[in-house]
C-alpha positions in Angstrom: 14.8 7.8 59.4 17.9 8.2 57.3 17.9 4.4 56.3 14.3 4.4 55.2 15.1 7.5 53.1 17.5 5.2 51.6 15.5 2.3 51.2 12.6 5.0 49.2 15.9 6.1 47.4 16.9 2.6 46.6 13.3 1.3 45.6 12.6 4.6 43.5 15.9 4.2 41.7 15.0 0.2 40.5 11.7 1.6 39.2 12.6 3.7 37.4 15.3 1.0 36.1 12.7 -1.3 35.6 10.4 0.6 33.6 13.1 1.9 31.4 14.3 -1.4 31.0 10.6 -2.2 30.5 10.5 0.4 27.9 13.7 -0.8 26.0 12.4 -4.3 25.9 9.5 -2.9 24.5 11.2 -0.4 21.9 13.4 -3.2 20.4 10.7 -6.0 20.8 8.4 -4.1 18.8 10.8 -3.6 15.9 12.0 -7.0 15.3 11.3 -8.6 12.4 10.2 -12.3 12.6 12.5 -14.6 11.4 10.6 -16.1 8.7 10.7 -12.8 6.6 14.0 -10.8 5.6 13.5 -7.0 4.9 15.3 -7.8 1.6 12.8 -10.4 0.5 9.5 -8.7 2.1 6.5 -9.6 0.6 2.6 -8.9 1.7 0.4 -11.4 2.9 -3.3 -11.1 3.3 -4.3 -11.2 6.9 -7.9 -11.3 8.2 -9.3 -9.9 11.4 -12.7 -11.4 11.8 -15.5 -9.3 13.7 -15.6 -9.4 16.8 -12.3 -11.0 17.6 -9.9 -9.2 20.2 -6.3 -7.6 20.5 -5.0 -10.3 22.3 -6.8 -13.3 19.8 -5.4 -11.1 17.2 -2.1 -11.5 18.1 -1.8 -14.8 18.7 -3.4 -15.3 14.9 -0.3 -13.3 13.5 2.2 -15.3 15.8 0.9 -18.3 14.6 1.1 -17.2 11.0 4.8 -16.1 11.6 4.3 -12.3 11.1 5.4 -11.4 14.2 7.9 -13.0 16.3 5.9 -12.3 19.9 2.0 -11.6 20.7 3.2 -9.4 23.6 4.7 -6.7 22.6 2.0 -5.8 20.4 -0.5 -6.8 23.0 1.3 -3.8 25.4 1.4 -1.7 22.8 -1.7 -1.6 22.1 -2.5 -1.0 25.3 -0.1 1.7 26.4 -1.0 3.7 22.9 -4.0 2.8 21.1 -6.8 1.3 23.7 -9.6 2.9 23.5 -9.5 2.8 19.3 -11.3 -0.5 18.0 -9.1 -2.7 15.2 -11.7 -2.9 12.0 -13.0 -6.3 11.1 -12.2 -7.3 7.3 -8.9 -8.4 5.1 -5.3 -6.3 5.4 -2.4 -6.3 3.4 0.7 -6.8 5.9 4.3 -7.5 5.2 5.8 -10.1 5.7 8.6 -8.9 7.3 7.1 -6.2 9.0 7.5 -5.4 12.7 4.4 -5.3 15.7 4.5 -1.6 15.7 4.0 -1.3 11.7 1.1 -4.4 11.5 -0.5 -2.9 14.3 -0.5 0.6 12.8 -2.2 -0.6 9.7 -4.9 -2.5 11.5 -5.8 0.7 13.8 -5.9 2.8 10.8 -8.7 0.2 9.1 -7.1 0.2 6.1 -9.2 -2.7 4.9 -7.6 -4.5 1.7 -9.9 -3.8 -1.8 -9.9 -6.0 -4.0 -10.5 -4.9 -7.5 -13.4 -6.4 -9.8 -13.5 -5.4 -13.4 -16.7 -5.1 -15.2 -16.4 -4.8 -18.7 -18.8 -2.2 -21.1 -22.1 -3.7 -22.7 -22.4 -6.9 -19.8 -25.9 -7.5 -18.9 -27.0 -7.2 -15.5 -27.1 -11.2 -15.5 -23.4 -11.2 -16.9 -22.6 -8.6 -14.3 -23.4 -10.8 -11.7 -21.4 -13.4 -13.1 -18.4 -11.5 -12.9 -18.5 -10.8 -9.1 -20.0 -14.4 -8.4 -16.4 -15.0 -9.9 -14.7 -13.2 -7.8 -15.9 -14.2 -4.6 -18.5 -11.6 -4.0 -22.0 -12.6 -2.6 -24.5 -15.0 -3.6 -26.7 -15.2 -6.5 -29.7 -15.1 -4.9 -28.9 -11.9 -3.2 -27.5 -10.4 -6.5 -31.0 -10.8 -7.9 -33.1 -9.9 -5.2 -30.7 -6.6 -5.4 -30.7 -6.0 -9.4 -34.8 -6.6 -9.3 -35.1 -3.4 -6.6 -35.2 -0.2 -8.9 -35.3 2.2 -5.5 -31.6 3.7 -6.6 -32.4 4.6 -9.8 -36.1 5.7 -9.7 -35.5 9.4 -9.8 -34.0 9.2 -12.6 -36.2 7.1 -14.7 -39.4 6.5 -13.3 -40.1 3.0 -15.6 -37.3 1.3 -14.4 -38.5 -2.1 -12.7 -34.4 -3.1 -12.7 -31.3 -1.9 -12.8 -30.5 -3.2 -16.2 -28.6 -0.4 -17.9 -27.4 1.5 -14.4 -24.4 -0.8 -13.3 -22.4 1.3 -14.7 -19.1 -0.2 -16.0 -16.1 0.2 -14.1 -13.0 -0.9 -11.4 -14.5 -0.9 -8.3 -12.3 -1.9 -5.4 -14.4 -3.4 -2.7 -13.4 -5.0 0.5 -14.3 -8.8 1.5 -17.8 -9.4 2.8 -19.9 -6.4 1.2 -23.0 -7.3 0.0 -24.7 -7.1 -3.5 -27.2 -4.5 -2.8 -23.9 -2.3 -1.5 -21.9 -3.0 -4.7 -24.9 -2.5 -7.2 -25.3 1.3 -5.0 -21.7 1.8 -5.7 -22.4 1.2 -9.2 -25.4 3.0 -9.8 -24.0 6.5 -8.1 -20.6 6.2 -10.4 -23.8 6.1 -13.2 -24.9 9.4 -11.7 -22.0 10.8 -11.4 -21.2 10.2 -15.2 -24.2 11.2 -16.2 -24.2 14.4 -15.2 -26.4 18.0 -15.2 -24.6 18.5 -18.6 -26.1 15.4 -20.1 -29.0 15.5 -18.2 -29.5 19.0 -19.9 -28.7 17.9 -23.7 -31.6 14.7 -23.0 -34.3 17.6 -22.3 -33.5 19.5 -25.3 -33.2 16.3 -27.3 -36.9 15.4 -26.1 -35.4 12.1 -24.6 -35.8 10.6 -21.1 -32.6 9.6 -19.2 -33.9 5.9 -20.0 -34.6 6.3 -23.4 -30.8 7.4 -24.0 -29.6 4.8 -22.0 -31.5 2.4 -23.8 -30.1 4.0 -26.9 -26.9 3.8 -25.6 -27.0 0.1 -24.9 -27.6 -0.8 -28.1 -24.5 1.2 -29.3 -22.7 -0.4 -26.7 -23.4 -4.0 -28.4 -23.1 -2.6 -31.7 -19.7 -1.6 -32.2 -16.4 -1.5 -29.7 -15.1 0.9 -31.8 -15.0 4.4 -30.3 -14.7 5.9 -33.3 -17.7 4.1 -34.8 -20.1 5.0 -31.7 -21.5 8.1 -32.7 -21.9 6.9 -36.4 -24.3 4.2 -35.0 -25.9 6.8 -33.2 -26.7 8.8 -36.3 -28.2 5.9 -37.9 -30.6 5.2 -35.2 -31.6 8.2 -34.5 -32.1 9.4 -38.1 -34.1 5.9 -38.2 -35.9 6.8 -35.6 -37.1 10.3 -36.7 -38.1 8.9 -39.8 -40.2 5.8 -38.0 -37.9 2.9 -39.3 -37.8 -0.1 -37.4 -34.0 -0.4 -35.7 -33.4 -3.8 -36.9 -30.9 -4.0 -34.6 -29.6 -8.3 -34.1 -28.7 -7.1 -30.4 -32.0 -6.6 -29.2 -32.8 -10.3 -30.5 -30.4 -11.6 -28.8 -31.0 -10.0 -25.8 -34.6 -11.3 -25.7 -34.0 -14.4 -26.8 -31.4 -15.1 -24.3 -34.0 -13.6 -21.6 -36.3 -16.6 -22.8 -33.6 -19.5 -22.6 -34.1 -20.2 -26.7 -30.9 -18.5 -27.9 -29.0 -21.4 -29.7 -25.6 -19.0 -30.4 -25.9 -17.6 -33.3 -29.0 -15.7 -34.7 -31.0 -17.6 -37.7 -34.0 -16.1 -39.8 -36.6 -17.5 -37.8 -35.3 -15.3 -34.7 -36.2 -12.5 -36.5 -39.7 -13.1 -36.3 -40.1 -13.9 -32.4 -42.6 -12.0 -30.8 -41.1 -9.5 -28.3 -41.4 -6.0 -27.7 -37.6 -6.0 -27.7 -38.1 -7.0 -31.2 -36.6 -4.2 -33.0 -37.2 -6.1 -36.5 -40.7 -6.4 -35.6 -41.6 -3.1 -33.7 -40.5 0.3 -34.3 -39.1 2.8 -32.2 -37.0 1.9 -28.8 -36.9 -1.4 -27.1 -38.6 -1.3 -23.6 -35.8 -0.6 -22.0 -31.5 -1.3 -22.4 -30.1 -4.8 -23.0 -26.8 -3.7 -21.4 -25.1 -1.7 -19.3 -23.1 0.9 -21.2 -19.8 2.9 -20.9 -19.4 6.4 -21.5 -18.7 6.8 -25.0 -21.6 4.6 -26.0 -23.9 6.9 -23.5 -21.7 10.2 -25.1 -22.6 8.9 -28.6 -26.5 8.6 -27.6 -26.7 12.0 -26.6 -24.4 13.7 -29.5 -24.4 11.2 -32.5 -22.5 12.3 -35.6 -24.3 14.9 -38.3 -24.3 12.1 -41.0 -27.8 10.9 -42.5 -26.4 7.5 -42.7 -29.7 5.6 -42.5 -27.8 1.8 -42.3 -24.9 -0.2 -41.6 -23.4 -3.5 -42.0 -20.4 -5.3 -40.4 -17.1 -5.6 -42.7 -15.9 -8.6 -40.2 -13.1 -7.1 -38.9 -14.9 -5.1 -36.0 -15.3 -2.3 -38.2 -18.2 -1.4 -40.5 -19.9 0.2 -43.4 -21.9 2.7 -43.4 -24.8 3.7 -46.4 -26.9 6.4 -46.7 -29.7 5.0 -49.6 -30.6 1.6 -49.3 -29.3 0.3 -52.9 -25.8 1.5 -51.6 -26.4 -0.9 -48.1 -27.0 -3.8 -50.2 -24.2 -3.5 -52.3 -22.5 -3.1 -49.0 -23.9 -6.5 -47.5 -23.3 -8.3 -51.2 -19.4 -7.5 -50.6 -18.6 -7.7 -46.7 -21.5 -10.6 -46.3 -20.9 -13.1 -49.0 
């Protein structure tokens, strides 16, 4: 009895060896740093984890990429500490020189990588699209069949048979693989949240629909870059408009033109006599609808324009312009800055 006691002894002691040697083996395996990457000279490398794919494909992916020096240690670590918890499909930013226990901390986490897409104030919706087409975001096709659905945005202005004027301009960061209708949401709720009760409020008491503003507010948009200038350009269009003056505003020209494939770069006289309702040389009042997508201070300059009775204005060539309130002072204007 005694020497089986002893033999239990014995075997219970090397167990317990064994599993704390286990668990040092898998302490210091699970903080070394592979070879390839110093901690001095660490840099990030983008790492995707397609859907789908498991812990132990995973780790042989970042073995074979060199950012970490043994699948197994993760693999066990994983398994001792995470299992259950799923590893999120999509792109991650991981060190170089990073050990298992830090990559596989950042890939439980989900901390997908965003990448960031710029889109600039005044773009049309087609030139909107371009920009993420660039970037590696979707395909065209889907980008239209998501622009042409006004559901978002309906709420808000009933008319709307696009979403031309509500991609609102901004830095979105967005993560690999979402689609256009998900980037054009993203867009069109950081429109609603700009545009908030306060504006909502001041469009009421102008008598103006959200989409007549925003219409307003694209042509600003393509008017001037100037901040300083915005609500100026305001003034004029909407004393103009109170006083049932045509706009003649070249932007809405262009727009239309280049929404019929016959805009040749640069606008002539006979452009000013092509027959569309965006015509604001030929029709008075608003345009159908905006020819851009604007920022906030052109949609800030819609909805408080300046308290000048400036009735026109003319570019001095420089980005700038001049502004007249009787006509005989515009053309004097147009003879200096136009020769």
């Amino acid at each position: 009895m005694p020497t089986i006691l002893k033999i239990a002894r014995a075997a219970l002691l090397l167990a317990q060896f064994l599993i704390l040697t286990g668990w040092a083996w898998l302490f210091f395996e699970s903080r070394e740093v592979p070879k390839a990457g110093l901690r001095s000279e660490s840099r990030t490398v983008i790492f995707e984890v397609e859907k789908h794919k498991g812990v132990r494909a995973i780790a042989e992916e970042l073995k074979d990429k060199r950012l970490i020096r043994k699948k197994w240690p993760l693999i066990l670590l994983y398994k001792f500490f995470y299992s259950p918890q799923s590893i999120k499909a999509g792109e991650y930013q991981l060190p170089s020189a990073g050990t298992s226990r830090e990559i596989l901390e950042t890939l439980i986490r989900g901390k997908i990588f965003l990448h960031p897409v710029t889109v600039a104030e005044g773009l049309t919706a087609r030139e909107v699209v371009d920009v993420f087409l660039a970037a590696g975001f979707g395909q065209k096709e889907e980008f239209i069949v998501a622009f042409s659905d006004p559901t978002e945005i309906l709420l808000w202005d009933p008319k709307a048979q696009n979403l031309e004027g509500y991609l609102y301009p901004e830095t979105y960061l967005l993560p690999k693989g979402i689609s256009a209708r998900e980037i054009f949401q993203k867009m069109t709720a950081q429109f609603k949240v700009v545009f908030g009760e306060p504006w909502r409020r001041q469009a009421v008491d102008m008598g103006l629909t959200i989409r007549e503003i925003v219409t307003l507010a694209s042509l600003i948009e393509k008017e001037t870059s100037r901040p300083e200038e915005k609500k100026l350009v305001a003034a004029v269009f909407h004393n103009r408009l109170r006083l049932g003056m045509k706009l003649d505003c070249d932007p809405t020209i262009i727009y239309t033109l280049k929404q019929n494939g016959a805009f040749e770069g640069r606008l002539r006289t006979k452009d000013l006599k092509f027959d569309s309702s965006y015509n604001t040389y030929l029709y008075p009042g608003l345009p159908p609808g905006p020819i851009s997508n604007p920022g906030r201070k052109s949609l800030e300059a819609a909805l408080y324009p300046s308290g000048e009775d400036y009735l026109y204005f003319v570019s001095k060539n420089d980005g700038s312009h001049h502004f007249s309130r009787t006509f005989r002072e515009h053309q004097l204007a147009v003879k200096k800055y136009q020769r």
